[in-house]
C-alpha positions in Angstrom: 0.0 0.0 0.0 1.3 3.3 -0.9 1.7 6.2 1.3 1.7 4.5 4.6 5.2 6.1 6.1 3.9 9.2 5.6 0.9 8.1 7.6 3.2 7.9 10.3 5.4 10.5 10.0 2.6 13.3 9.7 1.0 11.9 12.6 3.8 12.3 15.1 5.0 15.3 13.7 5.0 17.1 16.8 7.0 14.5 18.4 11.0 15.5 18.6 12.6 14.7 21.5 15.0 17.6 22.7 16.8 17.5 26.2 14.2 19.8 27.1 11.0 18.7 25.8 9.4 15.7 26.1 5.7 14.4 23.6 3.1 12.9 25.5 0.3 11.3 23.4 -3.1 12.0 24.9 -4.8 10.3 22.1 -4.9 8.6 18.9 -8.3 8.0 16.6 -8.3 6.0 13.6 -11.2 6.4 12.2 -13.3 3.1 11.4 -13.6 3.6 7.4 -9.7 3.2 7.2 -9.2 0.0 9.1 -10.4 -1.2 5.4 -7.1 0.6 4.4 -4.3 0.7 7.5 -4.4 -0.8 10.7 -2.3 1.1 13.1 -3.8 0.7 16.6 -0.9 -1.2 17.1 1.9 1.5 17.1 2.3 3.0 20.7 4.8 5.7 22.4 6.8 3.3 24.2 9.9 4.6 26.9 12.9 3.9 25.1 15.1 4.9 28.1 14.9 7.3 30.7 14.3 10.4 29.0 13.1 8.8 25.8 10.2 7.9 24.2 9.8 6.3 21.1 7.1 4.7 18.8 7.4 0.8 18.3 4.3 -1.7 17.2 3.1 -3.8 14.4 0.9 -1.6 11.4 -0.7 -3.1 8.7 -1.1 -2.4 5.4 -4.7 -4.0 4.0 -4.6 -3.0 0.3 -2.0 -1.6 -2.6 -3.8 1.5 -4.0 -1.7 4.2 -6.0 -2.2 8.1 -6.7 -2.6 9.1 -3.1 -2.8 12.1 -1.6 -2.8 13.0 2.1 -4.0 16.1 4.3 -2.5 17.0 7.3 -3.8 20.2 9.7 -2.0 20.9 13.4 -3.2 22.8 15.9 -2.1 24.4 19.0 -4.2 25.0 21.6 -5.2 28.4 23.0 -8.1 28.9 25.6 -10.9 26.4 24.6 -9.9 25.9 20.8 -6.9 24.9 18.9 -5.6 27.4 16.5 -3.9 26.2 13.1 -0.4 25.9 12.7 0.1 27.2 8.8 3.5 25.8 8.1 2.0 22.1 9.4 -0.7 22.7 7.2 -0.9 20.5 3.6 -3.9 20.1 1.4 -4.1 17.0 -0.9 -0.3 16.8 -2.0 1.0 13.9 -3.8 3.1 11.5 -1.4 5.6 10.5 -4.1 6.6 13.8 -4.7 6.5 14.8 -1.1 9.4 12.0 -0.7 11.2 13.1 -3.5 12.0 16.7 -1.4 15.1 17.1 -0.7 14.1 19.0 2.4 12.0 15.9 3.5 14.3 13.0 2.6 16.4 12.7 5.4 13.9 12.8 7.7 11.3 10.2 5.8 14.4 8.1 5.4 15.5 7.9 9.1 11.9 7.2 9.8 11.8 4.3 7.1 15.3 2.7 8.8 13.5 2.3 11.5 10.5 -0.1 9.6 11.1 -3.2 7.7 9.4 -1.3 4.7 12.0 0.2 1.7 12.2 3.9 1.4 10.1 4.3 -1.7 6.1 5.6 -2.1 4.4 1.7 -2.9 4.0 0.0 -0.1 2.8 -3.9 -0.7 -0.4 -5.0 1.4 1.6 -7.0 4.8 2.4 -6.6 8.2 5.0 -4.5 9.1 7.1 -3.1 11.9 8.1 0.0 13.0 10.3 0.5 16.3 12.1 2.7 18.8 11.8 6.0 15.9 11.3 9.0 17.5 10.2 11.4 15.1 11.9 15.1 15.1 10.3 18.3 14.0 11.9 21.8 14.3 12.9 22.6 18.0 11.3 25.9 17.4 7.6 24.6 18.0 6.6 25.9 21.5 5.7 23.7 24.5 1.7 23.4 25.0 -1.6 21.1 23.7 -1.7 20.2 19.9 -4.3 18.5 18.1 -3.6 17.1 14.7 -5.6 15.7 11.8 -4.4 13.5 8.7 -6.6 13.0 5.9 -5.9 9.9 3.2 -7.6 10.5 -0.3 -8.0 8.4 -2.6 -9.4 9.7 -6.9 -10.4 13.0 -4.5 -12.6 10.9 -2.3 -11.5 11.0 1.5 -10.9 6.9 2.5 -10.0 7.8 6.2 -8.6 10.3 8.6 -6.5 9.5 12.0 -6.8 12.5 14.8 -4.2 13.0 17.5 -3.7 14.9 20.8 -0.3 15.2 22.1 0.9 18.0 24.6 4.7 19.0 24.0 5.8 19.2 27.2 9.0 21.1 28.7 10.7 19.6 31.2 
């Protein structure tokens, strides 16, 4: 199944772990109509040592589909309601392209050396691995409450989202 990495990497975006701040997930929700698609319930933040975490678990990929394109909206809390982060923000962008950045690569590829899947955009229907990757974003993002959304589309029809709660933490 294409596209699945970047399931995963969007998701945790938020996640880098810096000497002084530590990701704690609050919450994960895949929605029901993509379990026809992924299965990633699996895939936990797991301690990796004292002062880090890291995601490990089994995911599955259900079905090979190609021309993908994926969503992702992040938002940090403020008050009562989250407030979007533009620079986290994509809207229907082509995965295969998105891998071929040479702004991206290094981070999708430390990500996919971490699975038993190869570093390219078609991923074959299987069960797969992913374990002790801790994901790294820009140390810049500011401790607090973020909610995230990815969205996996499919000929322009939406196939499934996955939501997220993490608070970025400083420690």
């Amino acid at each position: 199944m294409k596209y699945f990495m970047l399931t995963l990497l969007l998701l945790f975006l938020s996640l880098q772990i810096w000497m002084k701040k530590i990701p704690k997930i609050k919450g994960i929700e895949q929605d029901p109509a993509f379990l026809k698609w992924y299965d990633i319930q699996d895939i936990k933040l797991r301690k990796y040592n004292k002062t880090t975490l890291a995601l490990s678990g089994k995911f599955i990929i259900k079905r090979q589909i190609t021309n993908i394109k994926y969503s992702l909206k992040l938002g940090r809390k403020v008050g009562s309601s989250y407030l979007p982060i533009p620079l986290v923000t994509v809207n229907k962008a082509d995965y295969c392209s998105f891998l071929e950045n040479p702004h991206i690569r290094p981070m999708m590829e430390d990500m996919f050396n971490h699975t038993n899947l190869k570093y390219s955009c078609d991923h074959k229907p299987g069960e797969y691995q992913i374990s002790n990757y801790v994901p790294h974003i820009p140390s810049e993002l500011p401790p607090g409450d973020y909610r995230g959304e990815y969205s996996q589309y499919f000929e322009d029809e939406c196939i499934g989202k996955i939501q997220y709660n993490i608070a970025w933490i400083e420690i």
